[in-house]
DORODO-45889 format. One record per residue (C-alpha): residue in one letter; z, x, y. Coordinates in pm, 1 decimal, padded with zeros to 6 digits. Each point is the difference from the previous one (the first is absolute). Layout:
N
<node><rest>A</rest><w>Z</w><u>X</u><v>Y</v></node>
...
***
This chain:
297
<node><rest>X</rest><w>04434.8</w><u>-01649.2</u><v>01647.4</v></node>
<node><rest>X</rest><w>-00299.6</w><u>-00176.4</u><v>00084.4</v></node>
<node><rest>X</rest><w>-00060.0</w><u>00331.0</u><v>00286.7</v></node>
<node><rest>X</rest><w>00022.0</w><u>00207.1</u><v>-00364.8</v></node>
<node><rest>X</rest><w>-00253.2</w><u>-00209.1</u><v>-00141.7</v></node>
<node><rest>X</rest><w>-00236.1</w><u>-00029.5</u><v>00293.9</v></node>
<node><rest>X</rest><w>-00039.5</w><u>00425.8</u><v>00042.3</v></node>
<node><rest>X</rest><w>-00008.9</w><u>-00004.9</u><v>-00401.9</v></node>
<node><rest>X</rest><w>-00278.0</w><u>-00198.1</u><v>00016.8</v></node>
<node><rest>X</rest><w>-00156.0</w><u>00154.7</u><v>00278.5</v></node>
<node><rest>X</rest><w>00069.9</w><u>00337.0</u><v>-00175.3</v></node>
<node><rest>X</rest><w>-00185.8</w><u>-00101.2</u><v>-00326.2</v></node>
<node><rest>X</rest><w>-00313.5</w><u>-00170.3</u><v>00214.3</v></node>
<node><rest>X</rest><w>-00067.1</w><u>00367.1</u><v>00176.5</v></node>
<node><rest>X</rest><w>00056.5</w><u>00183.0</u><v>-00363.8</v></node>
<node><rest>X</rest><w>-00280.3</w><u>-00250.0</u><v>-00152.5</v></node>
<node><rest>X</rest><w>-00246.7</w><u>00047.0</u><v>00303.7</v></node>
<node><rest>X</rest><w>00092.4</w><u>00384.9</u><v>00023.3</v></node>
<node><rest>X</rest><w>-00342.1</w><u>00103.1</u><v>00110.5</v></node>
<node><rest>X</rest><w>-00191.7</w><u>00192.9</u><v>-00256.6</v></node>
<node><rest>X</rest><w>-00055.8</w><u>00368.5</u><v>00002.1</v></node>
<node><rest>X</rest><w>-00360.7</w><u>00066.0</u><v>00079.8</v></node>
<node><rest>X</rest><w>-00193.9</w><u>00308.4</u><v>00020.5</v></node>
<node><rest>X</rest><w>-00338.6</w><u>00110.3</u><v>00079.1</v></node>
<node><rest>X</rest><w>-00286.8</w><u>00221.0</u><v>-00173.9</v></node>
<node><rest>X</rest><w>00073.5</w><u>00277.6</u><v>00276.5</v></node>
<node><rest>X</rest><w>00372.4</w><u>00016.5</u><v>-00035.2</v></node>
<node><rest>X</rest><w>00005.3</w><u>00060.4</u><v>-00388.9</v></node>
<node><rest>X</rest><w>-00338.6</w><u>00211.4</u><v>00018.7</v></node>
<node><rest>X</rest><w>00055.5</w><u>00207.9</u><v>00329.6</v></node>
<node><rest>X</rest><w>-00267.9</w><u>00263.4</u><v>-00088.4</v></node>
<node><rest>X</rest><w>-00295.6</w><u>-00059.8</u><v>00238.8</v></node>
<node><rest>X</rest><w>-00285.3</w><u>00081.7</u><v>-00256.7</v></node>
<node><rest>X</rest><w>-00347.3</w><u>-00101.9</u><v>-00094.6</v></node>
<node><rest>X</rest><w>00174.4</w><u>-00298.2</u><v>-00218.1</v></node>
<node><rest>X</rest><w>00233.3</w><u>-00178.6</u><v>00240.0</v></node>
<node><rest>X</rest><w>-00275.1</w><u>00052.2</u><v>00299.2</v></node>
<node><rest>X</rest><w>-00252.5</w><u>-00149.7</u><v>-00303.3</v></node>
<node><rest>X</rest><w>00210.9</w><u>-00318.6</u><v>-00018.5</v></node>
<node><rest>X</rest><w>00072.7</w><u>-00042.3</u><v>00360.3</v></node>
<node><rest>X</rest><w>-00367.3</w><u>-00019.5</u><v>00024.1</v></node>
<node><rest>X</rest><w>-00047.5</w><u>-00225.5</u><v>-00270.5</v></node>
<node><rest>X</rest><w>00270.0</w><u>-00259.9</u><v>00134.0</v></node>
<node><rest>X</rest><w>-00149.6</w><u>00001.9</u><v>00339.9</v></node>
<node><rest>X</rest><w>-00309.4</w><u>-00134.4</u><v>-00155.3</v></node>
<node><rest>X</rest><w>-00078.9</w><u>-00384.5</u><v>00034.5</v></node>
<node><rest>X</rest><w>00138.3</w><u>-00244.1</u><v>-00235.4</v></node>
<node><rest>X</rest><w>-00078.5</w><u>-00344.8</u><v>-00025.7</v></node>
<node><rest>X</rest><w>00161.7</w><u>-00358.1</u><v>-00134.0</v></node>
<node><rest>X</rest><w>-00030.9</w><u>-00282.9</u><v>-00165.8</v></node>
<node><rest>X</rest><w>00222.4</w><u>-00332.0</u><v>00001.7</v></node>
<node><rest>X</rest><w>-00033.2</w><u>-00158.2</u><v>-00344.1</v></node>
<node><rest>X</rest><w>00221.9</w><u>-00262.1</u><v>-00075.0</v></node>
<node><rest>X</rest><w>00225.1</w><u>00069.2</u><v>00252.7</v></node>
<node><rest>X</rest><w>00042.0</w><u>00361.4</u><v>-00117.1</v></node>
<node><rest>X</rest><w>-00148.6</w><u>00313.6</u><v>00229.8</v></node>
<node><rest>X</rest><w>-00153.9</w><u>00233.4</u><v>-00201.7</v></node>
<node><rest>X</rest><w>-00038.0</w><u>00330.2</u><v>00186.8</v></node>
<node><rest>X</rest><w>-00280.0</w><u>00224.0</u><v>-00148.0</v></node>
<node><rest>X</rest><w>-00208.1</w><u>00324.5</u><v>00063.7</v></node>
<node><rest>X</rest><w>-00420.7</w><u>-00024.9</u><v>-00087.9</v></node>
<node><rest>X</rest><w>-00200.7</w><u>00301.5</u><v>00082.5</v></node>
<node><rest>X</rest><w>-00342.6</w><u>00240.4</u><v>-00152.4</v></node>
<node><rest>X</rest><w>-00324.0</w><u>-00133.5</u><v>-00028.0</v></node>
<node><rest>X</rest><w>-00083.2</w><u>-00078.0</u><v>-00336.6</v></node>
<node><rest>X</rest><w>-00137.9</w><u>-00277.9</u><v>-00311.7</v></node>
<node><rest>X</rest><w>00322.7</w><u>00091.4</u><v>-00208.2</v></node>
<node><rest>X</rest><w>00319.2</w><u>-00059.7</u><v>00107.2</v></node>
<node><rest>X</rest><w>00351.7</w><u>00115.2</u><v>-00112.6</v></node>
<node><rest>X</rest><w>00272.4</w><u>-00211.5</u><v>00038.5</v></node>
<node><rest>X</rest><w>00333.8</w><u>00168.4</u><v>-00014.0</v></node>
<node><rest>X</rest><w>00353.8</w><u>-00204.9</u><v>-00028.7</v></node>
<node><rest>X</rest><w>00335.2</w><u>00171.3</u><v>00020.1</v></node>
<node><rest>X</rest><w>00261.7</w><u>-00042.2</u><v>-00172.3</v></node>
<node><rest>X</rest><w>00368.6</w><u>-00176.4</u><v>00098.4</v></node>
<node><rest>X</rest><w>00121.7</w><u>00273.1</u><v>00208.3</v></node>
<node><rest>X</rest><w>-00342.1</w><u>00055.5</u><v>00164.8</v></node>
<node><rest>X</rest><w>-00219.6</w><u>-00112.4</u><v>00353.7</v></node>
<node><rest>X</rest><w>-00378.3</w><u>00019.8</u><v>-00027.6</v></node>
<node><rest>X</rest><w>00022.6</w><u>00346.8</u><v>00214.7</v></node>
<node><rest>X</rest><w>00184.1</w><u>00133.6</u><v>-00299.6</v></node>
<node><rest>X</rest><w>-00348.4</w><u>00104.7</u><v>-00150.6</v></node>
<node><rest>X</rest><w>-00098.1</w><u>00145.9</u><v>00342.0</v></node>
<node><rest>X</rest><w>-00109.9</w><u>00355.1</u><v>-00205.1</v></node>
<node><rest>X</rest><w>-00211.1</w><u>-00191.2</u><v>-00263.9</v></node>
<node><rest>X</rest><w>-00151.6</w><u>-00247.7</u><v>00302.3</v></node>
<node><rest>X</rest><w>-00107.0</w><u>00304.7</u><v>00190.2</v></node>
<node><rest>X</rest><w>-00158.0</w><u>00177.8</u><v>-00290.5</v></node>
<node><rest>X</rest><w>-00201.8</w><u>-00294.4</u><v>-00159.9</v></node>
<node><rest>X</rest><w>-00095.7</w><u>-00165.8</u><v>00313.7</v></node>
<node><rest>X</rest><w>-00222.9</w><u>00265.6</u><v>00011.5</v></node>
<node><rest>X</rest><w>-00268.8</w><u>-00074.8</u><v>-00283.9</v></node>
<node><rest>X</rest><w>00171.7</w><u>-00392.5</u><v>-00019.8</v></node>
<node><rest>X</rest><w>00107.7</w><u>-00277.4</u><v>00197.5</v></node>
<node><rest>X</rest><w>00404.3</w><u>-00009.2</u><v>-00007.8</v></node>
<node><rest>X</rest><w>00187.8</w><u>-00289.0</u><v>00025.0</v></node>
<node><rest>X</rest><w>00409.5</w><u>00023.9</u><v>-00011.3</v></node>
<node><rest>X</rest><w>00283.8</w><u>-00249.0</u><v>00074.2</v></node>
<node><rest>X</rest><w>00350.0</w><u>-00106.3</u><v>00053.3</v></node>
<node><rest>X</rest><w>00162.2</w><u>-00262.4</u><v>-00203.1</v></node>
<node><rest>X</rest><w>00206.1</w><u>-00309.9</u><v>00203.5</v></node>
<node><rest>X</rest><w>00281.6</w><u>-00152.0</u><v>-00109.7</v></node>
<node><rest>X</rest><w>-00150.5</w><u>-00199.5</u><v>-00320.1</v></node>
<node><rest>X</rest><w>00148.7</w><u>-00046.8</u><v>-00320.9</v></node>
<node><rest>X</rest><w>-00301.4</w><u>-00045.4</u><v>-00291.6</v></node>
<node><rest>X</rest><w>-00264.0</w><u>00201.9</u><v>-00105.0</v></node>
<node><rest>X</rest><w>-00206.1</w><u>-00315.8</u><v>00078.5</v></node>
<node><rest>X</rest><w>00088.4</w><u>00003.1</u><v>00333.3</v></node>
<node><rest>X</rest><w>-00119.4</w><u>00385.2</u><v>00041.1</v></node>
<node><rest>X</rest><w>-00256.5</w><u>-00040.6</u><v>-00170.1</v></node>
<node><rest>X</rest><w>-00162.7</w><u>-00313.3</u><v>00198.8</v></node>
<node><rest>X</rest><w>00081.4</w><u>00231.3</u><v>00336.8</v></node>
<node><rest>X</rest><w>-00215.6</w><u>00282.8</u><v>-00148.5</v></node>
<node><rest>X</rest><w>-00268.6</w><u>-00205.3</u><v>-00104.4</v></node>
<node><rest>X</rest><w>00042.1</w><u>-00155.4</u><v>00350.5</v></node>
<node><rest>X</rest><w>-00051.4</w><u>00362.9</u><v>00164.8</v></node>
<node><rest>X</rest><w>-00331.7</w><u>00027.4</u><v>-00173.4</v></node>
<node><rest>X</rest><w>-00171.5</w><u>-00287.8</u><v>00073.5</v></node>
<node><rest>X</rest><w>00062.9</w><u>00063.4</u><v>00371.7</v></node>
<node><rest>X</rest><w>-00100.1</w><u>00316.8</u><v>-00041.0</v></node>
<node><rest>X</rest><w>-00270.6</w><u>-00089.3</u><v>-00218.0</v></node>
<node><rest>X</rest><w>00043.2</w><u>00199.8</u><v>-00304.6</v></node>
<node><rest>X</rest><w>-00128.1</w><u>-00081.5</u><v>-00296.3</v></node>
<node><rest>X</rest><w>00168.0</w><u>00202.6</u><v>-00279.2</v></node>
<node><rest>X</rest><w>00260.5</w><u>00310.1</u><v>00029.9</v></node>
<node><rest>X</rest><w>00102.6</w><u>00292.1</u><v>-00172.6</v></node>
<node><rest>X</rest><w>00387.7</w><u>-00091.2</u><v>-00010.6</v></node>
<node><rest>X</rest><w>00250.8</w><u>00323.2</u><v>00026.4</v></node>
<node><rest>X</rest><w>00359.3</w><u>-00137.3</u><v>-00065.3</v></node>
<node><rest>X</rest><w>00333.2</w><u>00180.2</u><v>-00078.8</v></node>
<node><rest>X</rest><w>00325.4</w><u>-00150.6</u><v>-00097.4</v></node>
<node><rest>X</rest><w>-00005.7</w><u>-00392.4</u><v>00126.3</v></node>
<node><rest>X</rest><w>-00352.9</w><u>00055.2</u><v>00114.9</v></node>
<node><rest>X</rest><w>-00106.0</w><u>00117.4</u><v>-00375.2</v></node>
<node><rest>X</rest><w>00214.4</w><u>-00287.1</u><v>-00081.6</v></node>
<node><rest>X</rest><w>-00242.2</w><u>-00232.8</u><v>00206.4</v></node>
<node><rest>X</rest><w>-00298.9</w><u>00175.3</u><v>-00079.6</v></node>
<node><rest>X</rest><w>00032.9</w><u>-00105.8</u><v>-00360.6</v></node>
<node><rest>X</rest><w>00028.0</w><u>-00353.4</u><v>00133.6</v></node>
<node><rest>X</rest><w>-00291.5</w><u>-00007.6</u><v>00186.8</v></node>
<node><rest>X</rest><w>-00167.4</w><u>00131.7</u><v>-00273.6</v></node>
<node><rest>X</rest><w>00077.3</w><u>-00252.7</u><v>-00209.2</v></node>
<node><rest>X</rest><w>-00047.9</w><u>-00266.1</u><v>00243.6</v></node>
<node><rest>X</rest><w>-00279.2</w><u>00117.2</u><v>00179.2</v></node>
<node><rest>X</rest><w>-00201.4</w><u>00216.6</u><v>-00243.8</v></node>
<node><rest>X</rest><w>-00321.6</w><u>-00099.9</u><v>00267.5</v></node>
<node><rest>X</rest><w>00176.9</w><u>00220.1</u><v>00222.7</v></node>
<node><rest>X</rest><w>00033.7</w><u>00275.8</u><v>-00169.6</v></node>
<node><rest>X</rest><w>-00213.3</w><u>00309.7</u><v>00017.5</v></node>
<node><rest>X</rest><w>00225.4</w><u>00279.4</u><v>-00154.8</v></node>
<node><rest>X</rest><w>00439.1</w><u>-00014.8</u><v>00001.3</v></node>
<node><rest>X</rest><w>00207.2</w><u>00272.3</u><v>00029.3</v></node>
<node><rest>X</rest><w>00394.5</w><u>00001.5</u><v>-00130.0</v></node>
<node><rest>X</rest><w>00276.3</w><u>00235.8</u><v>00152.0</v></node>
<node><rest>X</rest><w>00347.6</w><u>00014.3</u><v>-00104.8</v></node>
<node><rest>X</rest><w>00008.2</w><u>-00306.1</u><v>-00112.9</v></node>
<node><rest>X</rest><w>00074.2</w><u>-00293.1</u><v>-00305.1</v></node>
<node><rest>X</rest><w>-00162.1</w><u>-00323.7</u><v>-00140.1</v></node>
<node><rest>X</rest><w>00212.5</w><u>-00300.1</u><v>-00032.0</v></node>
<node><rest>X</rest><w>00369.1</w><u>00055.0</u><v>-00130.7</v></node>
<node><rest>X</rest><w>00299.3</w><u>-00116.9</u><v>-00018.1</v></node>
<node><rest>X</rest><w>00174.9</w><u>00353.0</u><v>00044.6</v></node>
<node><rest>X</rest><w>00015.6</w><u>00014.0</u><v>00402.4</v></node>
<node><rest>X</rest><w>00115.3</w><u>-00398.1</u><v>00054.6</v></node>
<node><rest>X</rest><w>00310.4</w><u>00106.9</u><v>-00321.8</v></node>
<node><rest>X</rest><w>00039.0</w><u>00307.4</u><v>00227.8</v></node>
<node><rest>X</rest><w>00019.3</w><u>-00143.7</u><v>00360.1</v></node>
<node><rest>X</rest><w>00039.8</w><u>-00378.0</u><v>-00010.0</v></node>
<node><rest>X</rest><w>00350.6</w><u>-00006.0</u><v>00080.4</v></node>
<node><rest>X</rest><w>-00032.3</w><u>00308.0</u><v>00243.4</v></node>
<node><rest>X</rest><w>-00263.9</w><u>-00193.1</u><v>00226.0</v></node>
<node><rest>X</rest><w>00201.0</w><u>-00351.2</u><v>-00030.3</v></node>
<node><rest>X</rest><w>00298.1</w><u>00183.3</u><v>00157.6</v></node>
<node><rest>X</rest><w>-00240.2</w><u>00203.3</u><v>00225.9</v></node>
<node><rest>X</rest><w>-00084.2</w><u>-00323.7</u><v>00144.8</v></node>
<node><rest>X</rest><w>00356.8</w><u>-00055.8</u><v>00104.7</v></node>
<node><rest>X</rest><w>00091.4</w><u>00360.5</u><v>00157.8</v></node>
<node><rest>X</rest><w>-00046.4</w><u>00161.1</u><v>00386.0</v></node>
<node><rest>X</rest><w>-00313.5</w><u>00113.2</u><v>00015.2</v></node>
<node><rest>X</rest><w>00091.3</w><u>00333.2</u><v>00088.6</v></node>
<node><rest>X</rest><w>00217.6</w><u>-00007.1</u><v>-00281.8</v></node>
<node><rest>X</rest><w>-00354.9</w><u>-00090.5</u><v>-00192.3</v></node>
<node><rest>X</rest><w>-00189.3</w><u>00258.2</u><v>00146.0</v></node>
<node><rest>X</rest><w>00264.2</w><u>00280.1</u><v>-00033.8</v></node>
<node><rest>X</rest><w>00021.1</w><u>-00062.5</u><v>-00425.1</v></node>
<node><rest>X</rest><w>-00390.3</w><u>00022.8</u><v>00008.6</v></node>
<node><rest>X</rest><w>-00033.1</w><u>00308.5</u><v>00185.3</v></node>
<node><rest>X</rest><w>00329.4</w><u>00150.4</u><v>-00178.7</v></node>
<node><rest>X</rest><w>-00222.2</w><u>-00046.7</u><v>-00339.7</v></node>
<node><rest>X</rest><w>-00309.8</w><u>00156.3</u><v>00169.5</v></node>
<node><rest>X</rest><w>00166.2</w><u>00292.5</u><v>00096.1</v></node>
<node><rest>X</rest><w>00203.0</w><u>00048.0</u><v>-00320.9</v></node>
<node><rest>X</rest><w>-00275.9</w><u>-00081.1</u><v>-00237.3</v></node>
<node><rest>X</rest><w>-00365.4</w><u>-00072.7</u><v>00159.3</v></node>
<node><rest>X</rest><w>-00034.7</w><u>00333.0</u><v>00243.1</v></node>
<node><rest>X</rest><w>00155.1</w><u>00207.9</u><v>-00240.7</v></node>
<node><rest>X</rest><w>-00239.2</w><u>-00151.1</u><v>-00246.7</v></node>
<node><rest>X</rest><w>-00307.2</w><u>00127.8</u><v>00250.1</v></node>
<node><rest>X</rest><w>00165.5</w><u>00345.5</u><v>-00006.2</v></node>
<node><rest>X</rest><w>00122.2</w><u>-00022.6</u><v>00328.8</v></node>
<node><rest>X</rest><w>-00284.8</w><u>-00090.6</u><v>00206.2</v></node>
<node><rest>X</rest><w>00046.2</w><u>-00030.8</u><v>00368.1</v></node>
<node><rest>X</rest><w>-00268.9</w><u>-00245.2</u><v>00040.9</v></node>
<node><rest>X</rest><w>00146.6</w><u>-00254.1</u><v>-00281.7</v></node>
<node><rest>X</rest><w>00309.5</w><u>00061.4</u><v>00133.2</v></node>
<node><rest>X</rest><w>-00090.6</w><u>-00071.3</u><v>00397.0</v></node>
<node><rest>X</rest><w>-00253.9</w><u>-00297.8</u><v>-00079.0</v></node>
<node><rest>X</rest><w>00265.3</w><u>-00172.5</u><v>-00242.7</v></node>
<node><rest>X</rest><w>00325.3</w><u>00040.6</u><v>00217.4</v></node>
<node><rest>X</rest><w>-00254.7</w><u>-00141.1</u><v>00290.0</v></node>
<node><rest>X</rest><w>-00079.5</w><u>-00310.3</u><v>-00163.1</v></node>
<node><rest>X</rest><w>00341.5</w><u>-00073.5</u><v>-00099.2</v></node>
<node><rest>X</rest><w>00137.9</w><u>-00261.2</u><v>00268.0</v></node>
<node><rest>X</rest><w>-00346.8</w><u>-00023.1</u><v>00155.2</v></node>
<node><rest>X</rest><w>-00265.4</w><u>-00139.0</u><v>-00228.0</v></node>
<node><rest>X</rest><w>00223.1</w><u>-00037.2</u><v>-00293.5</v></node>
<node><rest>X</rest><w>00290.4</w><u>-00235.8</u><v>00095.7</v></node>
<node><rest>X</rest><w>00217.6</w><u>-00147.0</u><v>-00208.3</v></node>
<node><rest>X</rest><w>-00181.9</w><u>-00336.4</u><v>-00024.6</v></node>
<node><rest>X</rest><w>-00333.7</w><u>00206.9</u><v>-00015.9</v></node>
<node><rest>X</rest><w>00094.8</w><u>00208.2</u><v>-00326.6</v></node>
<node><rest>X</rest><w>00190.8</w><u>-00317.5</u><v>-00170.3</v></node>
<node><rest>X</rest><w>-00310.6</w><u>-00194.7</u><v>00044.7</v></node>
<node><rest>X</rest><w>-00209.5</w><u>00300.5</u><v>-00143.7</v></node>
<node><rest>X</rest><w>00231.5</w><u>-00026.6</u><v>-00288.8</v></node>
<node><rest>X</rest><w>-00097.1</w><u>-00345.6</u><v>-00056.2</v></node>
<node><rest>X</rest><w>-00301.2</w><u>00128.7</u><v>-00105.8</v></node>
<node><rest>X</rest><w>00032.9</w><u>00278.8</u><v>-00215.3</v></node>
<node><rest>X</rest><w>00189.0</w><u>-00211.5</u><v>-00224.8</v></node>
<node><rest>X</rest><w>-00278.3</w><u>-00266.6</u><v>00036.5</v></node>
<node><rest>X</rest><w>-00189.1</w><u>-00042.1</u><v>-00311.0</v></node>
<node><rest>X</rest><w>-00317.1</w><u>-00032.9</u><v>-00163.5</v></node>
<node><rest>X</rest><w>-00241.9</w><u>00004.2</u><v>-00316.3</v></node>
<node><rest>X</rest><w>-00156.5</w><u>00390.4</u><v>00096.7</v></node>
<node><rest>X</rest><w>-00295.0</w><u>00015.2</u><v>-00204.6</v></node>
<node><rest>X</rest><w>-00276.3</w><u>00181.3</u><v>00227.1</v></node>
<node><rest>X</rest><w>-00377.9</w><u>-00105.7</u><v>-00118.2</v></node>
<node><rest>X</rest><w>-00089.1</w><u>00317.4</u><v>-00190.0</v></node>
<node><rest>X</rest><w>-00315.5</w><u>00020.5</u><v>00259.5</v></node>
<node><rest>X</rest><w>00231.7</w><u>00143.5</u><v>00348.5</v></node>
<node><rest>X</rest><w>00075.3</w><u>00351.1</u><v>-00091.9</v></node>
<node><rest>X</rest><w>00351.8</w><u>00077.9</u><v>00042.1</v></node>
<node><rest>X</rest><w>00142.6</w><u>00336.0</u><v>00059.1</v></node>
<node><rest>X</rest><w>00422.3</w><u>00070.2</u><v>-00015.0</v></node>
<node><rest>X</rest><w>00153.0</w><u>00213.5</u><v>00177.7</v></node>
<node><rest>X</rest><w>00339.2</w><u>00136.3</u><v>-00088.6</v></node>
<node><rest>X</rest><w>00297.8</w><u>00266.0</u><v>00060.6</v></node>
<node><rest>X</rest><w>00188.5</w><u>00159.6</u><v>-00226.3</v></node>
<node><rest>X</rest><w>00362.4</w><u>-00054.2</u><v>00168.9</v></node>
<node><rest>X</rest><w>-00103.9</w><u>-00345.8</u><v>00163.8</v></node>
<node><rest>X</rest><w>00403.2</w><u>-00107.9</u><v>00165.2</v></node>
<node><rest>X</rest><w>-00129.5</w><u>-00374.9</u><v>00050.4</v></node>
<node><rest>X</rest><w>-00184.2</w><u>-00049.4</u><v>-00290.6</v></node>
<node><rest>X</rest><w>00138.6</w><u>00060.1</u><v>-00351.1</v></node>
<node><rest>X</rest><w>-00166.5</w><u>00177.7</u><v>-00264.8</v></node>
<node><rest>X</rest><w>00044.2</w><u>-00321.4</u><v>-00231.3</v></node>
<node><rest>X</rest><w>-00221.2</w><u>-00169.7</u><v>00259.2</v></node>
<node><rest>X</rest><w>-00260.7</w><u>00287.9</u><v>00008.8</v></node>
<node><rest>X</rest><w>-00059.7</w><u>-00017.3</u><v>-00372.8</v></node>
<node><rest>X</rest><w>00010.3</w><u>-00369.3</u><v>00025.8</v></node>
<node><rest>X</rest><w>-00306.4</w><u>00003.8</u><v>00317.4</v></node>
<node><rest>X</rest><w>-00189.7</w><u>00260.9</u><v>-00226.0</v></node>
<node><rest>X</rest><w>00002.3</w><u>-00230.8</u><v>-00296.4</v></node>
<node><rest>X</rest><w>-00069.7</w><u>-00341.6</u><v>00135.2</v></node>
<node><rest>X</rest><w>-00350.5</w><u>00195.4</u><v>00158.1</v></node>
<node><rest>X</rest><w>-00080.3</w><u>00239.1</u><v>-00283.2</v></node>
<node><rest>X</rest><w>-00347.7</w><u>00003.4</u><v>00150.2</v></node>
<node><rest>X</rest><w>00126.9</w><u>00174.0</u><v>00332.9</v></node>
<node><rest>X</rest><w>-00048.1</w><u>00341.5</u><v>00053.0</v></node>
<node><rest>X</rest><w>00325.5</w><u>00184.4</u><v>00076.9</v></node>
<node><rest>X</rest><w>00100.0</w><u>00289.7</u><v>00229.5</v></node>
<node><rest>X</rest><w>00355.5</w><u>00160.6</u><v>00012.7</v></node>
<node><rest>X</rest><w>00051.6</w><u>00168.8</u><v>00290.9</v></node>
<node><rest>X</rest><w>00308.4</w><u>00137.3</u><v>-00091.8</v></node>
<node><rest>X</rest><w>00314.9</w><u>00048.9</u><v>00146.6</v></node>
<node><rest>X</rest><w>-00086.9</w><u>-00129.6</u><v>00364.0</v></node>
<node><rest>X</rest><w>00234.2</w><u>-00343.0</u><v>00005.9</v></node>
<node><rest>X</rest><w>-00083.8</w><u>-00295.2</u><v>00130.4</v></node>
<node><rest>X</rest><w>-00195.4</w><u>00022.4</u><v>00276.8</v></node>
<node><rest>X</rest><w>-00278.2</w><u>00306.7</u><v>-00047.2</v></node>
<node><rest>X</rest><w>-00229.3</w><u>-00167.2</u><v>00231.6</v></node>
<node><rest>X</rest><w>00245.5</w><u>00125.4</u><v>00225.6</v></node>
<node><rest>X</rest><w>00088.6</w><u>00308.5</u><v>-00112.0</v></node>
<node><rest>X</rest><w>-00296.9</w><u>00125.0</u><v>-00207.2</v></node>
<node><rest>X</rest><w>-00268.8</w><u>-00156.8</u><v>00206.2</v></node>
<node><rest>X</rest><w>-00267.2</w><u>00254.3</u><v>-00079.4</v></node>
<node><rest>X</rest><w>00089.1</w><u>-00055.3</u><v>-00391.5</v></node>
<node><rest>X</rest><w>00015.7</w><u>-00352.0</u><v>00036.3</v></node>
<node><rest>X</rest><w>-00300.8</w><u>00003.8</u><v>00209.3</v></node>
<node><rest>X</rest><w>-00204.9</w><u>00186.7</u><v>-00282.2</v></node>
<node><rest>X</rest><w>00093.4</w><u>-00236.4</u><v>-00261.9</v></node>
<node><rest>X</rest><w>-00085.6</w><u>-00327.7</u><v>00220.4</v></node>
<node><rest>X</rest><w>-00365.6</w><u>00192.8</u><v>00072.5</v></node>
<node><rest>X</rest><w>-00079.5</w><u>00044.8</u><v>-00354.5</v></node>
<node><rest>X</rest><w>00080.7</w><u>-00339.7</u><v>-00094.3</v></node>
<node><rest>X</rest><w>-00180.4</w><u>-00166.9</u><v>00328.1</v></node>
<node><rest>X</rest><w>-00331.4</w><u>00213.2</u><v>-00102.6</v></node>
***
């Protein structure tokens, strides 16, 4: 009996650590093309660090220039996940990009960020956020309006109560589960809904599966959780000029939360781009690109 219980239990200790399925850029993008050699380049490039409160924040700074745009990512993201829009802008502007650690507040992000810059001694940013990051960029906005040259929101919501009635109990169980177990629901959902959503694109499809089980762990995406459901009293001063950027068949953000962004910022000007999904940085760079250029100028 107790021989029984001593292989159950050893049985049940390898299911829960069951390593989790990983995969790189190159083995769900095999083509070798102009875009995978593009962000092979990009990721050999420098990146530096900074411990703040006993958190590393990894992030990429590069172009030569008095304005800066500041790009955050969303839950699912890494700060190379805007590698396309980074290479384009850093052109005419300096670039800055970065990774979130494992924090739980939109306080806690947003002291990190502001952190970044005064090492790096900038002064005011244009801020490019989609999903989480839009999410944040509204809250530095509102807590940091001196900051603030111009913000930019993609595929993304103002304070709600819709995704903590939607997920709450999800993510309080997630916290329980393997973490391949974790990992394999997430990218289940991305490839049922999310790449489908981006018409198929091999480079959503390849970056996302990547960061599944690498960046994005389970303890990584719970915490990111934390703060999308976060709140806060989103009333930008009417003096930043705010642009929105949305899709037409958005997967991760519903259309009741579209509307809902659109009216809390009536003074925002709004672009559809259509039926692109959730991440068209990724997909439709050039489009996305075009739209970010206007708004920048």
């Amino acid at each position: 009996m107790k021989k029984a219980l001593l292989i159950l239990i050893v049985v049940l200790i390898g299911v829960y650590f069951f390593p989790v399925k990983q995969f790189t850029f190159d083995e769900k993008y095999p083509a070798d093309d102009a875009m995978s050699e593009s962000l092979r380049l990009f990721r050999e490039e420098p990146i530096k660090t900074l411990n703040f409160k006993n958190q590393n924040w990894t992030y990429f700074v590069a172009g030569q220039s008095d304005t800066t745009i500041l790009f955050l990512h969303g839950m699912g993201g890494s700060y190379d996940i805007w590698w396309q829009q980074l290479n384009h802008f850093r052109k005419n502007y300096k670039v800055l990009s970065l990774s979130y650690p494992s924090v739980k507040s939109l306080n806690e992000l947003s002291e990190g960020i502001l952190a970044i810059l005064e090492k790096e001694k900038i002064q005011k940013v244009v801020v490019v956020g989609s999903s989480l990051g839009g999410y944040l960029a509204q809250y530095l906005a509102v807590h940091h309006p001196e900051k603030m040259i111009k913000v930019s929101l993609g595929n993304t919501f103002a304070p709600n109560t819709e995704n903590k009635a939607k997920n709450e109990t999800l993510v309080k169980v997630m916290q329980w589960l393997p973490e391949w177990l974790v990992i394999k629901t997430i990218r289940a959902k991305y490839n049922k809904e999310v790449i489908p959503a981006a018409n198929n694109h091999p480079v959503t499809d390849a970056f996302l599966n990547e960061l599944l089980g690498t960046e994005v762990t389970r303890e990584i995406f719970t915490n990111r959780y934390y703060c999308v459901v976060d709140t806060f009293t989103a009333i930008i001063d009417s003096k930043i000029p705010l642009q929105i950027i949305e899709t037409s068949n958005d997967p991760l953000v519903s259309k009741n939360l579209r509307e809902a962004l659109k009216a809390n910022y009536p003074q925002a000007k709004v672009i559809n781009l259509g039926n692109i999904g959730h991440f068209g940085y990724l997909n439709e760079p050039e489009k996305y690109n075009m739209v970010l250029e206007e708004f920048v100028k």
